[in-house]
C-alpha positions in Angstrom: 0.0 0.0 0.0 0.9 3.4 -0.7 2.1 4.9 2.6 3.8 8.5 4.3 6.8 7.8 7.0 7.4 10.4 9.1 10.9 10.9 10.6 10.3 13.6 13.5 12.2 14.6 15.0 15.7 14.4 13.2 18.3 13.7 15.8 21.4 14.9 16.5 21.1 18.3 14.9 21.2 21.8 16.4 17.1 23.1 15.8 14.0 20.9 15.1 12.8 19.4 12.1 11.4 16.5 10.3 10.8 14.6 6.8 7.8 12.8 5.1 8.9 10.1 2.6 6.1 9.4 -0.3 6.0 5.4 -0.8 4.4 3.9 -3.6 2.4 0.9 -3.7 5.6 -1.0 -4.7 7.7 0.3 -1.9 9.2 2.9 -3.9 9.7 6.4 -3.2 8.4 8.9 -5.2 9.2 12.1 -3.2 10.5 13.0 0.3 10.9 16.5 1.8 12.8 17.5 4.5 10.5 20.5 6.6 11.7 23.0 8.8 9.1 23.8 11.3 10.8 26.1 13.5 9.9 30.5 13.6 12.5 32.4 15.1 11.3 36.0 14.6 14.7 37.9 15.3 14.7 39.8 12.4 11.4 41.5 13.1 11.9 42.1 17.3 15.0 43.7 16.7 13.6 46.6 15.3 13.4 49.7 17.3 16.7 48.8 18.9 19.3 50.9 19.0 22.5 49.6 16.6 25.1 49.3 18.9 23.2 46.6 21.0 23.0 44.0 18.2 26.3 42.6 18.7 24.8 41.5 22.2 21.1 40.5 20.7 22.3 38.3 18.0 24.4 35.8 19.8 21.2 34.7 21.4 19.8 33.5 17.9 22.2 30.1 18.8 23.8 29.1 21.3 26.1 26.4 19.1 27.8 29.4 17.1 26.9 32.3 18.7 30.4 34.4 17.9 29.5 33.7 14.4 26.4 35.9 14.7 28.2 38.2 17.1 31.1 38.7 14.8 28.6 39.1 11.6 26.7 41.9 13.6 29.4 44.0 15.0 31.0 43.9 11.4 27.6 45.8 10.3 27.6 47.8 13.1 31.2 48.9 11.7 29.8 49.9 8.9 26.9 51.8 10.7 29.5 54.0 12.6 31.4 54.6 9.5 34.7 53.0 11.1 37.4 50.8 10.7 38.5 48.9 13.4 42.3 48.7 14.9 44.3 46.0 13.3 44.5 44.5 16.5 41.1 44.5 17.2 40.6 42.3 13.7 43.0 39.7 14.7 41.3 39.3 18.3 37.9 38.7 16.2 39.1 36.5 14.1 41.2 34.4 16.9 37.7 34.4 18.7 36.1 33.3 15.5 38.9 30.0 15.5 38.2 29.3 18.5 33.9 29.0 17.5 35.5 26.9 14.7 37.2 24.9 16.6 34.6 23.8 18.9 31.9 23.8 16.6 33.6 21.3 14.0 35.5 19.3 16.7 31.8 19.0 18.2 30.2 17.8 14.9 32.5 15.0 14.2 33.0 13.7 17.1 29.2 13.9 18.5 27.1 13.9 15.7 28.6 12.5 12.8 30.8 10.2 14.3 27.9 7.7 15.7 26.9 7.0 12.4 30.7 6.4 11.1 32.2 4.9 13.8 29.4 2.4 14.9 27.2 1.8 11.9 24.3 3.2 10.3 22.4 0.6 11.3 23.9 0.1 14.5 21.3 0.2 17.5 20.0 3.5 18.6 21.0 3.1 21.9 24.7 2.8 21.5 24.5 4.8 18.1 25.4 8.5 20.3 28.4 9.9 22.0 27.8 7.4 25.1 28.4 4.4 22.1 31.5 6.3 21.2 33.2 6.4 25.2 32.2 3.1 25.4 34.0 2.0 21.9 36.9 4.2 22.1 37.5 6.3 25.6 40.6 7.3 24.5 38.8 9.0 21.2 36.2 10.2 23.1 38.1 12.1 25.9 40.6 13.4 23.1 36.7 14.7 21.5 36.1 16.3 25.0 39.7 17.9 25.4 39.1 19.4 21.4 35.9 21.2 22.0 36.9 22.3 25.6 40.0 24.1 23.6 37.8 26.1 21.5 35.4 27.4 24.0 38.4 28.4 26.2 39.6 30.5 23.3 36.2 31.8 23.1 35.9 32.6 27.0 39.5 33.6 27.2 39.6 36.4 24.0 36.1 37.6 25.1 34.9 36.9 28.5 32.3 34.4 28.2 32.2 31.2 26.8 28.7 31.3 25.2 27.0 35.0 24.2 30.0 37.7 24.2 29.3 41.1 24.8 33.0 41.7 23.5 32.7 43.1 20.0 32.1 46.6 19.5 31.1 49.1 16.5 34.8 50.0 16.3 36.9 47.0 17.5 36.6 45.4 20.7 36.5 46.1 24.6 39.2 44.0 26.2 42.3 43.4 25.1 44.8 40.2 25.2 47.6 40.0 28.2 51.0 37.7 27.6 49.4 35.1 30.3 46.4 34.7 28.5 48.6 34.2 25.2 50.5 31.7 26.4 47.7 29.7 27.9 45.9 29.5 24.5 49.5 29.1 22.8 50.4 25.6 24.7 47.9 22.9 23.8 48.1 23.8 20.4 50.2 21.2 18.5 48.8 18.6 20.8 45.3 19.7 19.9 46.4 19.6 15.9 47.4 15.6 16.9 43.7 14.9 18.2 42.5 16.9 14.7 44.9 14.7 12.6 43.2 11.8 14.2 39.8 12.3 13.4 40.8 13.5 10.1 42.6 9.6 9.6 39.9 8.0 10.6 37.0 10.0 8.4 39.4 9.4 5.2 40.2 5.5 6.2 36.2 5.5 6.7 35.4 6.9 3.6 38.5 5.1 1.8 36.8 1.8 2.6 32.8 2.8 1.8 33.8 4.4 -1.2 30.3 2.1 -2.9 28.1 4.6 -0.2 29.6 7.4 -0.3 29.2 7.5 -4.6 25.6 6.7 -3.8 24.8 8.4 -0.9 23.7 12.6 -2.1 25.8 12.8 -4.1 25.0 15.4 -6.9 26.6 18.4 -8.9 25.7 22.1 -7.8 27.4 25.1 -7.3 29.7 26.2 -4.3 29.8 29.5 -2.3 32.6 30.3 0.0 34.6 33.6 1.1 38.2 33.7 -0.5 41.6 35.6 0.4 41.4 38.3 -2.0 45.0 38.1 -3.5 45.7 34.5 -3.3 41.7 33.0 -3.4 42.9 30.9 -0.5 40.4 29.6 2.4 39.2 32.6 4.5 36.6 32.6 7.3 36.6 36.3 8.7 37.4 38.8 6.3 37.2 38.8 2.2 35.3 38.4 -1.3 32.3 35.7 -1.6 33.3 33.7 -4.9 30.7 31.4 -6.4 31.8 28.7 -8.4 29.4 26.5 -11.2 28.6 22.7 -10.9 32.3 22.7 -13.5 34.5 24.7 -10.8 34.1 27.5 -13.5 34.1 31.2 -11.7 30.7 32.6 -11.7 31.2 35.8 -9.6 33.5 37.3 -7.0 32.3 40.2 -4.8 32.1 42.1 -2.0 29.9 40.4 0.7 28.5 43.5 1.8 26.3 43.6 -2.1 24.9 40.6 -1.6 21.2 41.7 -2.4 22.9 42.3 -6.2 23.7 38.4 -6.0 21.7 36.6 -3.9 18.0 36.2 -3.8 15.7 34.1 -1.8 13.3 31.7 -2.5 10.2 30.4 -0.7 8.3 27.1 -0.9 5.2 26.2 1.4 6.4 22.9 2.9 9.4 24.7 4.9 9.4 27.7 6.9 13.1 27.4 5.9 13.6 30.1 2.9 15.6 29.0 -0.4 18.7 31.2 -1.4 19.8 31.4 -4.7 22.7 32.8 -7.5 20.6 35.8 -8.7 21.9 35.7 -11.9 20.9 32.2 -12.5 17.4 31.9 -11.2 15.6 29.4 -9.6 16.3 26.4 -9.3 19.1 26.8 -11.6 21.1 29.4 -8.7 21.1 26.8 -6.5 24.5 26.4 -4.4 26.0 24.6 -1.7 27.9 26.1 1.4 29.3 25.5 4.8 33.1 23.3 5.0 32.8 21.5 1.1 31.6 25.1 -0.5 34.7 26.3 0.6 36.5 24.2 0.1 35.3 23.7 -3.5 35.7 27.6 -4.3 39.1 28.0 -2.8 42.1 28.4 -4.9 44.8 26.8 -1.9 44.8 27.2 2.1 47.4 29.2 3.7 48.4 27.2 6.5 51.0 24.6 5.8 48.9 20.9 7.7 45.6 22.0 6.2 47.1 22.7 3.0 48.6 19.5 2.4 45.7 18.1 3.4 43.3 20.4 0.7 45.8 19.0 -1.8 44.5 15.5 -1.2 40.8 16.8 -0.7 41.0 18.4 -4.3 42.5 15.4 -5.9 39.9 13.1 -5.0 38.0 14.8 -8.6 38.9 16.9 -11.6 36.4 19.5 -10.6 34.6 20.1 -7.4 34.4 17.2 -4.5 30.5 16.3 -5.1 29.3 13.4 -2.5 27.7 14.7 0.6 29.9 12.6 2.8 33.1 14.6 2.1 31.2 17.3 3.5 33.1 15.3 7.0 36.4 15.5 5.4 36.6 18.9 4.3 35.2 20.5 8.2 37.9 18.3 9.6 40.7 20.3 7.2 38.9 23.5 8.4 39.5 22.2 11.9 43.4 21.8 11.4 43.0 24.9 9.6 41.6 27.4 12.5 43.9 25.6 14.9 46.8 26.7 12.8 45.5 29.9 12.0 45.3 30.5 15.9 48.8 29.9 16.6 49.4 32.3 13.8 47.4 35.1 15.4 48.8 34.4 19.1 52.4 34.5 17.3 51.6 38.0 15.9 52.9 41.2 18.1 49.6 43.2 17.3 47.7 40.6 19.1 48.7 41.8 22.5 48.4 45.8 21.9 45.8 47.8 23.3 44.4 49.7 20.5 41.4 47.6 20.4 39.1 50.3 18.7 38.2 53.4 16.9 35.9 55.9 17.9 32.8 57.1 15.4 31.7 60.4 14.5 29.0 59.6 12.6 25.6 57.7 11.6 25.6 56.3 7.8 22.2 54.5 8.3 23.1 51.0 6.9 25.2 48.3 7.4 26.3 44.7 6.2 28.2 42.0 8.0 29.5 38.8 6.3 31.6 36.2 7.9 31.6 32.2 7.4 30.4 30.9 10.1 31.0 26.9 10.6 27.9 25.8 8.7 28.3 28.5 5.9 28.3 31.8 4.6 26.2 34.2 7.4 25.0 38.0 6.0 24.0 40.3 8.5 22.2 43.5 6.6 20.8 46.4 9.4 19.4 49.8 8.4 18.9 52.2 10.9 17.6 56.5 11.1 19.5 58.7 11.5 19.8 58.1 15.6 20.7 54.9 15.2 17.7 53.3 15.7 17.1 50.1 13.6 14.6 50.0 11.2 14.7 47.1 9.3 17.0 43.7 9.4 17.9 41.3 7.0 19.8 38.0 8.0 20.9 35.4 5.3 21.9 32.7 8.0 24.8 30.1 6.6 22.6 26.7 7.0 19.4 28.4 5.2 22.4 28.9 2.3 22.5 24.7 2.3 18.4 24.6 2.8 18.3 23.5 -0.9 21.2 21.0 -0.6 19.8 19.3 2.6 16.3 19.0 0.9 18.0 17.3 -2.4 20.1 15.0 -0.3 16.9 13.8 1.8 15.0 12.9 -1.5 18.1 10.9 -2.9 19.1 9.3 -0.1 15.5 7.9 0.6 14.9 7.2 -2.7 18.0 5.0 -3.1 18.2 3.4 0.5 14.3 3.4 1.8 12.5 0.1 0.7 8.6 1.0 2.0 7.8 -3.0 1.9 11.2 -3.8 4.3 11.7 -0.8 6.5 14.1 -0.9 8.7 15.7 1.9 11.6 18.7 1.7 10.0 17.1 3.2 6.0 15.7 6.3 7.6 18.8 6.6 10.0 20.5 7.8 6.3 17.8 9.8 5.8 18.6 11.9 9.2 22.4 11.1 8.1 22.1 13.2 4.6 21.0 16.6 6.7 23.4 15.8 9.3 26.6 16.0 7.0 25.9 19.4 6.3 25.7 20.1 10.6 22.5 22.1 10.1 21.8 24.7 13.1 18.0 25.3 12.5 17.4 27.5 15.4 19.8 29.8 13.3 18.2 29.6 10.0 14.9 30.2 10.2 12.8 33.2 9.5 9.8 32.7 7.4 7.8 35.2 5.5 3.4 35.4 5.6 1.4 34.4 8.4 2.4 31.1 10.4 0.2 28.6 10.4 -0.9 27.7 14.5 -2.8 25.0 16.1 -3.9 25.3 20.5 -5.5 22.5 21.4 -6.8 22.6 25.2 -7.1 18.8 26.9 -8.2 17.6 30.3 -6.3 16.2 32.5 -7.4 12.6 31.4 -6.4 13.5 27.6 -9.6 14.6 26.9 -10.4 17.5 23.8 -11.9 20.2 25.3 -11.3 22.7 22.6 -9.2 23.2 19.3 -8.5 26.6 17.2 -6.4 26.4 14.1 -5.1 29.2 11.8 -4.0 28.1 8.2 
């Protein structure tokens, strides 16, 4: 019999959200989507603030990569206040923006993706989470611990707090570095870098040796998005041009984050809340693009630190244009991981880091404002316009996973049409399901901002269970 299957809610993700999987009278699959049902309405109740407190509202959006959003916003504000921060103020954002890195893509691997390597896809549900993994490998596991830890002591150390900084300012920032604090983010370093190499070996000897998967599992051509060095077109997370690259690897565009609106349009479809980005210039669906750790990887040119480079050289041999299957997606974060790790050691080795001209002061209002940065899961625009107090007026956020919303929702249809068999269901077919959206490490509580009137359903029941009343708005 013809049938819907209903995976809710999909696990190990950051947000909510589930899928519906269309089975024919065969068994077959004739169409799956992947819903987000989550309404964050920052965008709206931020309005009427004043500018300068957005660097301290939009951390709250997440609490998985809140210095993303923090970083995004005060870069906007920036440009609000018509000033340009203190060289030493950028490197402190951007070793505060390793450190999210850091934690966030340690934390993915290791806790999210890693069940589903490391145990089995169809390995029982009860083992299949970070308590399988101590349990098959406590060694692994602490060194998993010891990674993320790292990161959010950069994050605490560089602005205060580990989750929700009030530390960047329109200008720069308000607490500079001292040599002991240096130092202490300075010493695990290398030994942290050994922990990364070793997730990174055993995600390429996984993928070596499932090399029949991961060809069948999502994996499709599209184009990639990712922010580039503007000399070299080398990785960069913090600061530079947004290049977009065709399903070929062929350039399509290079420009300057901040005119994203002349490049990037959104699109809207009635089973998501989730919005639909897209290559202007393209159109729907044929703008369609892929971000986050294998975007950027596929767009960039070289990386400039010397591990992760070597390591990119492998990554961009496995295929003569971009890396396509889904499941590289776990490869390419764990380069970024080496990656932020080295370009930390950089920053702490640089002179500037520890001076105390942290920021410049503004003289003036210019009304608008735009903020790009890649955060872990992608590339995130922050767009505020203000009057000419200060006062906002309108936002705009483009959040990096609603950049992938597209990709996830392809993936989901694939992978259930190729691994879900209606007539012999098993755990272990819609466990890939949940696996296609977890290789691109969603954060849902970020991305979401619909547009229209949200549908709502109150139901009122007894104590027993019991209907009493029910309203519904379509």
């Amino acid at each position: 019999m013809a049938q819907k299957i209903t995976i809710e809610p999909v696990t190990r993700i950051e947000g909510h959200a589930r899928v519906t999987i269309y089975v024919n009278d065969d068994g077959k699959v004739e169409k799956a989507y992947f819903h987000v049902d989550q309404f964050r309405g920052f965008e709206k109740f931020c309005e009427g603030r004043m500018f300068f407190e957005m660097p301290a509202i939009t951390p709250r959006i997440c609490g998985i990569c809140p210095v993303s959003h923090h970083l995004a916003s005060a870069k906007a504000c920036d440009m609000i206040a018509g000033v340009e921060p203190p060289r030493p103020a950028k490197l402190l954002r951007e070793l505060l923006h390793m450190g999210q890195f850091i934690q966030s893509h340690s934390m993915h691997f290791f806790h999210l993706a890693g069940p589903d390597l490391l145990l089995g896809f169809d390995a029982d549900p009860a083992i299949r989470n970070v308590v399988g993994i101590i349990e098959a490998n406590p060694a692994l596991a602490l060194k998993a611990v010891k990674l993320r830890q790292f990161g959010q002591e950069i994050i605490r150390i560089v602005s205060g707090r580990r989750i929700h900084p009030r530390w960047a300012v329109p200008g720069g920032v308000n607490k500079a570095l001292t040599v002991q604090e240096r130092d202490a983010m300075l010493a695990p370093i290398d030994e942290m870098i050994g922990y990364m190499q070793e997730g990174l070996a055993l995600a390429k000897q996984w993928l070596e040796a499932n090399q029949e998967l991961v060809q069948r599992f999502a994996n499709f051509p599209s184009a990639y998005m990712g922010m580039v060095n503007a000399e070299s077109g080398a990785l960069e997370l913090y600061d530079g041009p947004v290049r977009i690259v065709d399903r070929n690897g062929k350039l399509l565009d290079q420009f300057d984050g901040r005119n994203y609106l002349d490049y990037i349009a959104e699109h809207v479809e009635d089973w998501s809340y989730l919005k639909f980005p897209y290559y202007k210039k393209l159109g729907w669906p044929q703008g369609v693009y892929r971000v986050a750790p294998l975007g950027r990887l596929n767009v960039a040119d070289c990386i400039s630190t010397p591990i992760a480079n070597e390591e990119f050289k492998k990554f961009k041999a496995l295929a003569e244009g971009p890396v396509e299957p889904s499941l590289y997606m776990h490869y390419a974060r764990l380069i970024e991981d080496i990656y932020a790790a080295e370009r930390a050691r950089e920053l702490l080795e640089d002179p500037d880091i520890l001076s105390t001209d942290i920021v410049a002061e503004s003289t003036a209002i210019t009304g608008e404002g735009v903020g790009v940065v890649e955060a872990p899961r992608g590339t995130l625009f922050h767009h505020y316009w203000t009057d000419e107090k200060g006062q906002i007026t309108k936002v705009n956020l483009i959040v990096a996973t609603g950049n992938n919303n597209w990709a996830m929702s392809h993936s989901v249809e694939l992978v259930a049409k190729e691994f879900v068999d209606g007539r012999n269901l098993t755990e272990g077919q819609l466990n890939r399901v949940e696996a296609a959206i977890r290789a691109y490490d969603p954060c849902l509580s970020c991305s979401t901002h619909a547009i229209g009137q949200m549908p709502m359903v109150v139901e009122v029941r007894s104590l027993d269970g019991e209907l009493i009343r029910r309203i519904q708005r379509d």
